[in-house]
C-alpha positions as CSV (number, residue, x, y, z in Angstrom):
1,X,0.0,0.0,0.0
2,X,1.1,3.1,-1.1
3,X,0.9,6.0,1.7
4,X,2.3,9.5,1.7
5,X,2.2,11.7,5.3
6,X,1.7,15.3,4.9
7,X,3.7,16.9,7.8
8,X,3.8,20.8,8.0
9,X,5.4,21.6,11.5
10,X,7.8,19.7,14.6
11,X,4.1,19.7,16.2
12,X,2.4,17.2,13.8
13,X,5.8,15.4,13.1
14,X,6.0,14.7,16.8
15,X,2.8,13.7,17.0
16,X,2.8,11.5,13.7
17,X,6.1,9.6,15.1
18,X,4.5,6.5,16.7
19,X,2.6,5.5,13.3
20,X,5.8,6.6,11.1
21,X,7.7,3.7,13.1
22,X,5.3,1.2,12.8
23,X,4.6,2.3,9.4
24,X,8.2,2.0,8.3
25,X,8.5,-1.0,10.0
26,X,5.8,-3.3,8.1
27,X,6.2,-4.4,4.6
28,X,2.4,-4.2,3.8
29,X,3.1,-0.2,3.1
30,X,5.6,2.0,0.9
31,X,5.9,5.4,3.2
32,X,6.4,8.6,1.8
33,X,6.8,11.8,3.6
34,X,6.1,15.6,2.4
35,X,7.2,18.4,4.0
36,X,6.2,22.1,3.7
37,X,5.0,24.7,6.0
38,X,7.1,25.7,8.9
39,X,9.4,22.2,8.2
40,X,11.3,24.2,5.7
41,X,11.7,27.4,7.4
42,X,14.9,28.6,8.9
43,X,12.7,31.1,11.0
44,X,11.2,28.5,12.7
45,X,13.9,26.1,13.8
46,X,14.2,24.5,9.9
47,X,12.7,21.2,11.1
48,X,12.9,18.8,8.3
49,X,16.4,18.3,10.1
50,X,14.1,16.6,13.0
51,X,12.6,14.1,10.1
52,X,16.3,13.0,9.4
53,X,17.7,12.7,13.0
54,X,14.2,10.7,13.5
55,X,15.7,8.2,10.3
56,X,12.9,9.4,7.9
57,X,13.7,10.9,4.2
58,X,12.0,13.8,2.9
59,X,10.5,12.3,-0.5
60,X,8.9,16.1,-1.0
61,X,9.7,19.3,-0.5
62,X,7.0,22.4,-0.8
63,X,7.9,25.6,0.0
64,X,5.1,26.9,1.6
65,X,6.3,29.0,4.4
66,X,4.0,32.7,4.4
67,X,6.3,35.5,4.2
68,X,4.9,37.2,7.4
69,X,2.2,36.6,10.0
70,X,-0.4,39.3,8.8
71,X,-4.1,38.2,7.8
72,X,-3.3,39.0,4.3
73,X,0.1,37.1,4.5
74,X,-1.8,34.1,5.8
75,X,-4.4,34.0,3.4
76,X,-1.7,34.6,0.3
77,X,-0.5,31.7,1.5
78,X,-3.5,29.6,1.5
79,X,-3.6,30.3,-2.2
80,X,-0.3,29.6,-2.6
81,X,-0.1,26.6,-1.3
82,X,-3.1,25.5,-2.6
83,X,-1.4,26.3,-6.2
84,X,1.8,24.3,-5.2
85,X,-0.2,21.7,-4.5
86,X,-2.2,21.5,-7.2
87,X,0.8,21.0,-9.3
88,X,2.0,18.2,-6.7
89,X,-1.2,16.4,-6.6
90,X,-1.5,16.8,-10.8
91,X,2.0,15.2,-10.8
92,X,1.3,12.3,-8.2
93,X,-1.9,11.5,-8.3
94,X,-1.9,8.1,-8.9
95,X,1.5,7.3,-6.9
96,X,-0.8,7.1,-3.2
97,X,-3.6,4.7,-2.3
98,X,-3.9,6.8,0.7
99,X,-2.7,10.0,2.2
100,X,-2.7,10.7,5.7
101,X,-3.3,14.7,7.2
102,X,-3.4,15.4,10.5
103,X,-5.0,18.4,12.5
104,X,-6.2,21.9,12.2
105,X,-3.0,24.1,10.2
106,X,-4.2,26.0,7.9
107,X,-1.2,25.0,5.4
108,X,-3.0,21.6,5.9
109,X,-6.1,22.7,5.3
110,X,-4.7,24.4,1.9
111,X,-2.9,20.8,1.0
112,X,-6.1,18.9,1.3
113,X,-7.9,21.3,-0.2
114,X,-5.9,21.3,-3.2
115,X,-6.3,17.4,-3.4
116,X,-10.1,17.8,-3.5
117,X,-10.5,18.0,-7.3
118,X,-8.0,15.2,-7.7
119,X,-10.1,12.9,-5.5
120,X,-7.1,12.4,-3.3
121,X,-8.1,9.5,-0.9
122,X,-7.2,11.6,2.8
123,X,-7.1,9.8,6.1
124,X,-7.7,12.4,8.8
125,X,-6.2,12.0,12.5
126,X,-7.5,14.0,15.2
127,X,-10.8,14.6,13.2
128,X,-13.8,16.0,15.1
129,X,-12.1,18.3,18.1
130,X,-13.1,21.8,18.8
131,X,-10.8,24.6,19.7
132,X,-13.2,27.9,19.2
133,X,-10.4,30.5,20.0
134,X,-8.5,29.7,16.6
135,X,-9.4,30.2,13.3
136,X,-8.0,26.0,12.8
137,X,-11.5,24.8,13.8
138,X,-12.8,26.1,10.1
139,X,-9.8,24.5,9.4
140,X,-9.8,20.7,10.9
141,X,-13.5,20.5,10.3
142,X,-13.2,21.7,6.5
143,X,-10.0,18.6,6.2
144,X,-12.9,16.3,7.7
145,X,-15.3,17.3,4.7
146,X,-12.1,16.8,2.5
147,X,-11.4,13.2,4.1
148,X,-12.9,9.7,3.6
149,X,-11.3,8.1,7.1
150,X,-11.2,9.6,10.9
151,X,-9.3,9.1,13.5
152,X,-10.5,10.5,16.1
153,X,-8.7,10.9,20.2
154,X,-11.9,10.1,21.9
155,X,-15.2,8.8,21.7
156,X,-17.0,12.4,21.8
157,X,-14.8,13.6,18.9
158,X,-16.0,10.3,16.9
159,X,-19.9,11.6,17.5
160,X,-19.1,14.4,16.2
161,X,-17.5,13.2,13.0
162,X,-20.2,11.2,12.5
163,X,-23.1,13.9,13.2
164,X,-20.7,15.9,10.5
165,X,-20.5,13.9,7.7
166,X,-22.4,10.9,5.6
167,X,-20.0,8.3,5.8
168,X,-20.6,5.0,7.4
169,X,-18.9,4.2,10.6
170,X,-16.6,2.2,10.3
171,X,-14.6,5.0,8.1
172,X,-14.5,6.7,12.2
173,X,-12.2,5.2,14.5
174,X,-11.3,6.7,17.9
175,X,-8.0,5.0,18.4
176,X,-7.0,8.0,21.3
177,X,-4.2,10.5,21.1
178,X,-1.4,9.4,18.7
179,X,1.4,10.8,20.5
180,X,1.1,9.2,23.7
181,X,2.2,5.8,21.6
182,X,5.5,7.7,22.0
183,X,5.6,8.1,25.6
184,X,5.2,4.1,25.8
185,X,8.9,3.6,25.4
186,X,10.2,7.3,26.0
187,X,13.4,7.7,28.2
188,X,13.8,11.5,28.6
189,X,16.7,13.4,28.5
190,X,19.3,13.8,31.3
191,X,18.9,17.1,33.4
192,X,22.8,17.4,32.5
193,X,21.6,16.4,29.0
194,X,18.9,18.9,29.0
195,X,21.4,21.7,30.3
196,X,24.0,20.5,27.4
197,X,21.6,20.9,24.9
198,X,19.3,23.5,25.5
199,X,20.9,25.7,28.0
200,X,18.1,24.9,31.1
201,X,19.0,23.4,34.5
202,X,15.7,21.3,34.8
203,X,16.9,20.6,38.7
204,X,15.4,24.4,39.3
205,X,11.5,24.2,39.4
206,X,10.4,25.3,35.7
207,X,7.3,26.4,34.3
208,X,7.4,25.1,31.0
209,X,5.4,28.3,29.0
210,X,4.1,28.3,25.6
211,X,1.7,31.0,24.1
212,X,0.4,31.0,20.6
213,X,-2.0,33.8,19.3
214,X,-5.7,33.5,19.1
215,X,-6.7,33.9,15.9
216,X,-10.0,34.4,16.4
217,X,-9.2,37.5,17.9
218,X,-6.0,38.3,16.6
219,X,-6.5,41.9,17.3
220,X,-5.7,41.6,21.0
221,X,-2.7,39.2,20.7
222,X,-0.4,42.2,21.7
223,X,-3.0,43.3,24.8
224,X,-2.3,39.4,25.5
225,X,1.4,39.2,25.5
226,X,2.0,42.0,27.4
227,X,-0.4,40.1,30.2
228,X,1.8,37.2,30.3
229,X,5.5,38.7,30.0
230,X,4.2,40.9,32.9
231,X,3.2,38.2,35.0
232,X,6.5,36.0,34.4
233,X,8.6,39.3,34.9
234,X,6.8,39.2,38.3
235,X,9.2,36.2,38.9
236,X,13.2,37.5,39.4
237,X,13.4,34.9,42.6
238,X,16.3,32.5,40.5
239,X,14.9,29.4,42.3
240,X,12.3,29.7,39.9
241,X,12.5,29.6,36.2
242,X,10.8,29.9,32.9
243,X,11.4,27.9,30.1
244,X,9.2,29.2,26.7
245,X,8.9,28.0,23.3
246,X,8.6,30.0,20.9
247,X,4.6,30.5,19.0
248,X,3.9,29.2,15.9
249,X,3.4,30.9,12.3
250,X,-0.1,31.9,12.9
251,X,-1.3,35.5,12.2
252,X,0.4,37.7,14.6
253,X,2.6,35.3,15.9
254,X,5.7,38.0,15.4
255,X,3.8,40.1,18.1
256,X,3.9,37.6,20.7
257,X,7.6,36.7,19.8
258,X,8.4,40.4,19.7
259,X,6.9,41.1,23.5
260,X,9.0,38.0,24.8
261,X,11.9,39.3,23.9
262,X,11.3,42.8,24.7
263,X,10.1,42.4,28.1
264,X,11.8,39.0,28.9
265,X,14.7,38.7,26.8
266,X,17.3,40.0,29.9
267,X,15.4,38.0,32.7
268,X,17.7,35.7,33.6
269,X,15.6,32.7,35.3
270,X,13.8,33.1,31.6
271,X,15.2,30.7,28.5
272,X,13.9,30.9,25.0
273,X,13.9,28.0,22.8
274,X,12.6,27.9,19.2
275,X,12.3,24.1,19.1
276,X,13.1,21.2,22.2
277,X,11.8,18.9,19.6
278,X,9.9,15.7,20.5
279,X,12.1,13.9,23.2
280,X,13.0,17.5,24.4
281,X,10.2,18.9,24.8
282,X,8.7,15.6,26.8
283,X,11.7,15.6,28.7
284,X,11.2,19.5,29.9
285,X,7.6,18.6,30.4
286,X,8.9,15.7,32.3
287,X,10.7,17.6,34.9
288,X,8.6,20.4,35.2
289,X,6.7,22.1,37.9
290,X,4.0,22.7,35.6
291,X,2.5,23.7,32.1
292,X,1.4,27.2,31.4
293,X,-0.1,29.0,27.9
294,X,-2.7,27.9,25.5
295,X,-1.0,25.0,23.9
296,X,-2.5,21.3,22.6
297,X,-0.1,19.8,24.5
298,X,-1.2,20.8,27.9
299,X,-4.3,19.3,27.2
300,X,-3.5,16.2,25.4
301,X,-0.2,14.6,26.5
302,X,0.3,17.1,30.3
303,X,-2.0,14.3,32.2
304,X,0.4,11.2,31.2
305,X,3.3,13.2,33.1
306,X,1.1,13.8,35.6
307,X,1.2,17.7,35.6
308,X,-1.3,20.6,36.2
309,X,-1.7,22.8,33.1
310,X,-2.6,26.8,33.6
311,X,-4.5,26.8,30.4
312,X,-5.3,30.7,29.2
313,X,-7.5,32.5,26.9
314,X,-9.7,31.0,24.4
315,X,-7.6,28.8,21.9
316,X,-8.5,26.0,23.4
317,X,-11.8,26.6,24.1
318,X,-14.4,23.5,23.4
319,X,-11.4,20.9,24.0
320,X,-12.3,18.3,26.2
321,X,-9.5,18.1,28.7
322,X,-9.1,16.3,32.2
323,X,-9.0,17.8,35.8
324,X,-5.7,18.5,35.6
325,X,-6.2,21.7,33.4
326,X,-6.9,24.8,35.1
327,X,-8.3,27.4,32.8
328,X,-8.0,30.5,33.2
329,X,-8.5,34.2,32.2
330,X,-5.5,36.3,30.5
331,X,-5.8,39.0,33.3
332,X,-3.0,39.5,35.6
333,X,-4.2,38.7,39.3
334,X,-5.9,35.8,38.2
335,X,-3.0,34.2,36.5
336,X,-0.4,35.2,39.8
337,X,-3.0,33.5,42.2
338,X,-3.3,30.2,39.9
339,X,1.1,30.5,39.6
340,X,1.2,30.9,43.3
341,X,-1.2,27.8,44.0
342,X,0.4,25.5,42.1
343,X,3.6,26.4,42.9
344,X,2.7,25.1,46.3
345,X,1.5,21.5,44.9
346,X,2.9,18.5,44.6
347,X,2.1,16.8,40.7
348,X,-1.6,16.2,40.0
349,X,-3.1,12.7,40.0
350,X,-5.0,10.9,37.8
351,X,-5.6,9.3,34.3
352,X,-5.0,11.0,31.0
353,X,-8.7,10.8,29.5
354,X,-6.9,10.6,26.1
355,X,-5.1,7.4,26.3
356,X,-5.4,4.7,24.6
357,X,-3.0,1.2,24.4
358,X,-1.3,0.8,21.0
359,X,-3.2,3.9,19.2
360,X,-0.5,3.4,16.2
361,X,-1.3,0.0,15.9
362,X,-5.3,0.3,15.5
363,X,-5.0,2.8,12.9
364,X,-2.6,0.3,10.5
365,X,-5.1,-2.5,11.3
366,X,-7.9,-0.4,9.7
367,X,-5.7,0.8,6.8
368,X,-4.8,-2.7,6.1
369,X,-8.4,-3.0,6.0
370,X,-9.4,-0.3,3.7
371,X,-6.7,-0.9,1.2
């Protein structure tokens, strides 16, 4: 069976990883991968480089990557990727039984979308979720239309593929999150491997930070970042420190970046990293004190290292998450008062409401099925 993988970004690559293994591994399938978006961007960390250290080859290349973070930059690039990928999908067409997309990007969304006319045959993982602070929910649900298979991460996101589209069930799976296959057999990094590597002594309670704009209401991304650079400069005690990762190319992304560094970049309990990549950044999650920003991760993977999450804003709005998440306002007092609570705790308790045994595993059993 012939397969290609659209990856865009170190976040879907990361998250793809488990299946790319097993994939790879079984005879039954001929892998290819394609890489575009933020992969091939030195900007943003130039992560193919993580799809070769990983032991995949880059069969594709499609420069994609917008050439700011403005609303009209973002949807110039929609059309131009939609263009490049017209001429990629003309030119392959018949080389892929099946191609597998994955989330709620909007370079994704512009991939698929260009495969529509071509009746592409798209296998969509983590179909069915709902994030109402981002402009990717018109995105993931519109690669949903575009697809013929779901995977979905839990049962409610299955009932809601299936109340979205006319396709029988079995094409629906909920096979859980992907990425937690990874954590399976994941040995972290050393602290002294982190500290080599990255530059941050994980033996000092960390707050591992990550803020990406709402897109929904892009217009107060700055009002936003200011909020959280004040509330981490609030922190100078070095027994505490803060270890952020950079936002991704969504519109107004540059803003956030651009506060981080103005107001944090000469705070010295604060380290900036563009990309930890996937063992990295489950090894900083791993050892720290707990998760702060608006970021999938928090609310997907955070509850298998058994960590509290102080999720902001509305970019995650409408994901179903365990007790471990705290949400919480972008206002000041509210986010010092959470900070200073769980500060105080030990790690949170519980089961991760998204895992499920041998997620990679299910979905090849039901490709083998559909070939």
């Amino acid at each position: 069976m012939n397969i290609a993988i659209l990856t865009s970004s170190r976040a879907d690559f990361g998250i793809y990883l488990p299946l790319l293994k097993k994939l790879k591994e079984d005879s039954f399938f001929n892998l290819d991968i394609v890489a575009f978006g933020t992969h091939l961007s030195k900007k943003h960390g130039y992560t193919k480089t993580s799809i070769l250290e990983s032991g995949f080859e880059v069969k594709h290349e499609i420069e994609t990557t917008p050439i700011d973070d403005t609303e009209e930059a973002i949807s110039k690039s929609i059309g131009e990727t939609i263009i490049k990928f017209a001429t990629f999908w003309a030119e392959n067409k018949a080389s892929y039984d099946l191609v597998l997309c994955l989330g709620d990007r909007y370079e994704m969304f512009a991939a698929v979308t260009a495969g529509i006319t071509f009746n592409i045959k798209f296998a969509h993982l983590h179909a069915g979720e709902k994030t109402l602070g981002a402009i990717d929910n018109i995105f993931r649900h519109s690669i949903t239309l575009s697809s013929t298979i779901h995977f979905t991460s839990t049962e409610e996101y299955k009932e809601r593929v299936l109340e979205m589209i006319d396709l029988e069930e079995k094409n629906v799976t909920n096979v859980g999150a992907l990425s937690l296959d990874e954590l399976l057999d994941f040995k972290p990094l050393s602290i002294e491997e982190m500290k080599g590597k990255f530059g941050v002594d994980m033996s000092i309670p960390t707050i591992l930070t990550t803020f990406h704009p709402e897109t929904v209401a892009s217009n107060k991304n700055e009002e936003y970042a200011i909020t959280i650079c004040k509330v981490i400069a609030n922190y100078t005690d070095s027994s505490i420190q803060f270890l952020i990762t950079m936002p991704n190319a969504d519109t107004a992304g540059n803003v956030i970046r651009a506060k981080l560094k103005e107001m944090l970049g000469n705070q010295s309990n604060v380290i900036m990293v563009e990309n930890l990549g996937s063992i990295g950044y489950f090894s900083a999650m791993k050892y720290c004190k707990f998760l702060f920003g608006n970021t999938s991760s928090g609310i997907i993977e955070a509850a298998s290292f058994n960590k509290y999450v102080v999720n902001v804003g509305d970019r995650q709005k409408g994901r179903t998450h365990g007790t471990n998440v705290v949400d919480v306002s972008i206002e000041e007092n509210s986010l010092k008062h959470i900070f200073n609570e769980l500060l105080a705790k030990g790690d949170w308790v519980g089961e991760n409401i998204y895992f499920q045994v041998n997620a990679a595993l299910r979905i090849i059993d039901v490709l083998k099925k559909v070939s």
